[in-house]
N, C-alpha and C positions, 0 to 999 in steps of 0.2 A: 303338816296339814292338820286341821282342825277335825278333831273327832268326830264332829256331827255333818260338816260337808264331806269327808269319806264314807261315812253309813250312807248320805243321800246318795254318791257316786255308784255306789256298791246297789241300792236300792232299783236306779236305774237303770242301770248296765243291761238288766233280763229284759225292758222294753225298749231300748236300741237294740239287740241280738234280737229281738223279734220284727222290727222292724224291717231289720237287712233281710231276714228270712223272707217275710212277707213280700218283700220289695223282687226278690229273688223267682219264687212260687206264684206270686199272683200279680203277675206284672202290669193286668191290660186294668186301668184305672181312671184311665182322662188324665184331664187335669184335678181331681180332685186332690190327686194326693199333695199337691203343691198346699192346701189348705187344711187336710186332713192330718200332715204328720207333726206338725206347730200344735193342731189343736191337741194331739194326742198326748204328747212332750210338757203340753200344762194343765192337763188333766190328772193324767198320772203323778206329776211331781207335785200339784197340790195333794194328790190322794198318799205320795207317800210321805210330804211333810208332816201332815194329820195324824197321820198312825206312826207316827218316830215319834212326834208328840206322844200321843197315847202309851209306845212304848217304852217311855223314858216316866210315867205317871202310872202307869199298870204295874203290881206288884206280881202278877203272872206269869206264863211261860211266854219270854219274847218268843222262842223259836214257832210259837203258833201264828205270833203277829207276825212275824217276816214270811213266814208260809202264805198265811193270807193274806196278806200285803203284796208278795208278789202274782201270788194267781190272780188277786183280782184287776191287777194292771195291766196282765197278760191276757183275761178275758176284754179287757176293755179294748187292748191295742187289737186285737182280731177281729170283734164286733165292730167298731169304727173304720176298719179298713176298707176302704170303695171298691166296687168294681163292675167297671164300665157296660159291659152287657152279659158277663156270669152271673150265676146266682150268687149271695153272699159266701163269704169264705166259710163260714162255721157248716153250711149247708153241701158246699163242697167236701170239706173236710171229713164229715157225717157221714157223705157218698160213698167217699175214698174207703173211709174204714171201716162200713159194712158190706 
């Protein structure tokens, strides 16, 4: 397998295992999620083409760019996540843990 489609595999993997979570924790959604988790799925892998880009052109610390690389797909996969008549999940989440 080609070394730049297993970094994107690898890249991904943290917003499907969020997904399954989400899907698990915040179940009641409509149907949005039938349009919400396609959009999320190319959003994020634009976002993390970009920055493999970046990180294969940055003489820098990759391990920074994969840091935030992955937090910002994981904030993205949470804030996009729907839900039908709860507050948003980050607002939940917020509740939870203070």
């Amino acid at each position: 397998m080609d070394k730049k489609i297993l970094k994107f595999l690898l890249a991904i993997l943290p917003t499907f295992l969020m997904l399954h979570l989400l899907a698990m924790f915040f179940p009641y959604t409509g149907l949005a999620r039938i349009l919400v988790i396609p959009e999320i799925i190319i959003i994020n892998s634009i976002i993390i083409i970009v920055w493999l880009k970046m990180a294969s052109i940055e003489l820098g610390n990759k391990r920074k760019i994969w840091i935030s690389m992955i937090v910002v797909t994981l904030i993205i996969t949470v804030s996009l996540w729907p839900q039908e008549f709860n507050p948003p999940v980050f607002k939940q989440l917020i509740d939870k843990i203070i």
